[in-house]
C-alpha positions in Angstrom: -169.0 -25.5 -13.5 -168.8 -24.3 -10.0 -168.0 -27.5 -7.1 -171.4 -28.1 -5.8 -171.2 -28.0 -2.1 -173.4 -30.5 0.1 -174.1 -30.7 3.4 -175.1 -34.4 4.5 -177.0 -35.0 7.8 -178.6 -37.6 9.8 -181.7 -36.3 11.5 -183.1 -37.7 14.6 -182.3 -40.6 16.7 -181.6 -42.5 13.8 -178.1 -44.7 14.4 -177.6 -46.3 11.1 -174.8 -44.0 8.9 -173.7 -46.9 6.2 -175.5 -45.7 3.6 -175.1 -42.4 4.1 -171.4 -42.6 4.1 -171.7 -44.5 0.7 -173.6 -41.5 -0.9 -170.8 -39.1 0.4 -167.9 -40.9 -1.1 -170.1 -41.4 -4.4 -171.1 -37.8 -4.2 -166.9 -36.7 -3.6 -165.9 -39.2 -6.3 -168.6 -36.8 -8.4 -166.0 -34.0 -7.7 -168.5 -32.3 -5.3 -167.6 -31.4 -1.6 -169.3 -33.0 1.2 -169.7 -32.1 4.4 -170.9 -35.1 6.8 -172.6 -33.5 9.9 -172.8 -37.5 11.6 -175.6 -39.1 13.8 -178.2 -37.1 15.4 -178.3 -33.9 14.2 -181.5 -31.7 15.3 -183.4 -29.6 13.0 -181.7 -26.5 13.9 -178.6 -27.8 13.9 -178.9 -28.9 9.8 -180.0 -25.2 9.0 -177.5 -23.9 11.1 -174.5 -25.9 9.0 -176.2 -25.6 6.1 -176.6 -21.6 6.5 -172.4 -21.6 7.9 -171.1 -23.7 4.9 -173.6 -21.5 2.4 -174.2 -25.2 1.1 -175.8 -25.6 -2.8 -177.5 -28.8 -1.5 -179.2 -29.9 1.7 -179.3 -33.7 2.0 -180.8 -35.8 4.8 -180.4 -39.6 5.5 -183.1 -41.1 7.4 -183.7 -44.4 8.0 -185.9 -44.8 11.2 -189.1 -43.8 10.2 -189.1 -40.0 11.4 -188.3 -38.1 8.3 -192.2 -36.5 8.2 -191.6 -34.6 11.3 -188.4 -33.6 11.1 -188.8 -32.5 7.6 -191.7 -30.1 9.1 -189.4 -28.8 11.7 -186.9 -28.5 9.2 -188.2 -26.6 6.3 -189.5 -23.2 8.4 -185.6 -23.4 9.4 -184.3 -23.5 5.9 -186.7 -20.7 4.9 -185.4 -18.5 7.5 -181.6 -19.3 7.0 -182.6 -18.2 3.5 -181.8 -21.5 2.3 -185.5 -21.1 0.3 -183.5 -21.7 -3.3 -181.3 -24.3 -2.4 -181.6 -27.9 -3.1 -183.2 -30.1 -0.5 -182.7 -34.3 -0.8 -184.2 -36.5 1.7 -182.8 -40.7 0.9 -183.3 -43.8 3.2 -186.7 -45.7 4.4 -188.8 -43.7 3.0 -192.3 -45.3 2.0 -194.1 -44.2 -1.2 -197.0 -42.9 0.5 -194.6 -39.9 2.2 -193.0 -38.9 -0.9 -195.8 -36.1 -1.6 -195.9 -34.5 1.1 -192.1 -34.7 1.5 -191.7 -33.0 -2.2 -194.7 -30.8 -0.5 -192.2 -29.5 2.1 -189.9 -28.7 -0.4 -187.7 -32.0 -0.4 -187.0 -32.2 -4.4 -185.0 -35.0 -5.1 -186.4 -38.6 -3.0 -184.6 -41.6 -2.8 -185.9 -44.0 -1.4 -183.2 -47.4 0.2 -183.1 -48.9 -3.4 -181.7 -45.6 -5.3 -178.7 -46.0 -6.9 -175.8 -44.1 -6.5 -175.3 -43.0 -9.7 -179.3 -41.7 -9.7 -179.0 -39.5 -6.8 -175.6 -37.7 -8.4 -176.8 -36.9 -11.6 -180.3 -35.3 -10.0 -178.1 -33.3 -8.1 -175.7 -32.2 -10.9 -178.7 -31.8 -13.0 -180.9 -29.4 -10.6 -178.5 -27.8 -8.4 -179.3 -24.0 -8.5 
């Protein structure tokens, strides 16, 4: 089994990192590679990472309550990075009434604050093209 590569960023303004550094490690301890863009990464800045790295997983962290309009900004960007077939996660504060239209914009895998760790790593083993 190839080392899935994930690229792990935190879109927006938002300042909170915690939990997203506790998915990388669990993620790494999973024997996958993780690369951590940190706080405040724009749209174009994920697909451009994403598109260097040739990740096998895009995975956002947001906890402040943008994640429906970045995710809109951030889809067209995937698609033309050709980042179409990859995996896309979204985790963090992430209400139930958003999850449709975030699996609508391509976002697979949601995990919403409560996930646990080993969750998110198995649906990433599991569906990673």
């Amino acid at each position: 089994m190839k080392n899935i590569k994930v690229v792990l960023a935190k879109p927006g303004l938002d300042g909170h990192d915690q939990g997203a550094k506790v998915v990388a490690r669990a993620l790494m301890d999973a024997g996958m590679e993780v690369i951590y863009t940190g706080l405040r990464q724009t749209p174009e800045a994920i697909a451009r990472i994403a598109q260097d790295e040739d990740a096998d997983v895009i995975a956002l962290s947001s906890m402040a309550g943008s994640h429906l309009p970045i995710c809109r900004k951030l889809k067209p960007l995937l698609e033309q990075a050709g980042l179409a077939d990859k995996l896309w996660v979204i985790g963090g504060n992430l209400p139930a009434q958003d999850h449709a239209e975030l699996r609508a914009l391509g976002f697979k895998g949601i995990f919403p604050s409560s996930s646990r760790l080993e969750a998110i790593v198995t649906y990433i083993q599991a569906n990673t093209p």
